[in-house]
N, C-alpha and C positions, 0 to 999 in steps of 0.2 A: 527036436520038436517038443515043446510042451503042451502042456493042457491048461483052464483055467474053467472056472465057473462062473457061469452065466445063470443065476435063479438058481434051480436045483439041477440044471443041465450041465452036464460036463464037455466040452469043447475041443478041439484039437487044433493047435496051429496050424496044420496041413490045410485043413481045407480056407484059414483065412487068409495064408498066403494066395492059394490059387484065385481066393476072390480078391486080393489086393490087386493080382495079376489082371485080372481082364478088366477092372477100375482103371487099373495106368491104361490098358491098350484102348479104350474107348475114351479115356480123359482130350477135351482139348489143348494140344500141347501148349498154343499159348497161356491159355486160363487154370492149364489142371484141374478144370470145372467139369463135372457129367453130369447127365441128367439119368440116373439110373431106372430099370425098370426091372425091377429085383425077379420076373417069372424071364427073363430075357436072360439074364445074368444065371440063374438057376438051370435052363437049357442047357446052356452054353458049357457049362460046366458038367449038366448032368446030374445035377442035385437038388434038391425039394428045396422052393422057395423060403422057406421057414430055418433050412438050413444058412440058406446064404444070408437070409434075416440076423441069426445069430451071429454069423460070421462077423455081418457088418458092426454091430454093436460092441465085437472085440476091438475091430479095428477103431471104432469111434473112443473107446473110450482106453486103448492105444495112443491113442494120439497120430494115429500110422493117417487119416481120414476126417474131414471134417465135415458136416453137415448142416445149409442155413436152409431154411426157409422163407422161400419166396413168396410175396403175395401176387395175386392173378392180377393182369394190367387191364385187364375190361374192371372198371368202377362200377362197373351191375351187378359183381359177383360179390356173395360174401366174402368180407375178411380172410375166413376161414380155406376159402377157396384158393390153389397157386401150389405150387410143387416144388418140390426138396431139389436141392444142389448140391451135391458131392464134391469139394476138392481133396485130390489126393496131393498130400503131403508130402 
């Protein structure tokens, strides 16, 4: 198990294996697409939101995780508006 830095936070593999873990088990297995909802994910595991935050940003920039951005299909909503898509890797 290693460590890496995140800002001035220190990190531990451990816990982004386990969030890689419930990513696969909630991914669709055709699409390996999720729609995460990171205080879900957090429960689940039993760990502060902000941890599993970190977590993900290992595995994003990993490469273990990819993240787009989708924009909202109602035409009334800002731009801005529409929610991230997770495919695991």
């Amino acid at each position: 198990m290693g460590t890496y830095k995140i800002g001035c936070k220190i990190v531990s593999d451990t816990h982004a294996e386990e969030v890689y873990a419930v990513l696969k088990q909630h991914m669709n297995p055709q699409t390996h697409n999720l729609f995460p909802r990171w205080d879900v994910v957090a429960k689940e595991l039993g760990l502060s939101k902000s941890t599993v935050i970190r977590n993900v940003r290992h595995l994003l920039a990993s490469g273990r995780i990819r993240s787009d951005f989708l924009p909202a299909m109602n035409p009334q909503l800002p731009e801005e508006c529409g929610f991230t898509v997770i495919t695991v890797l």
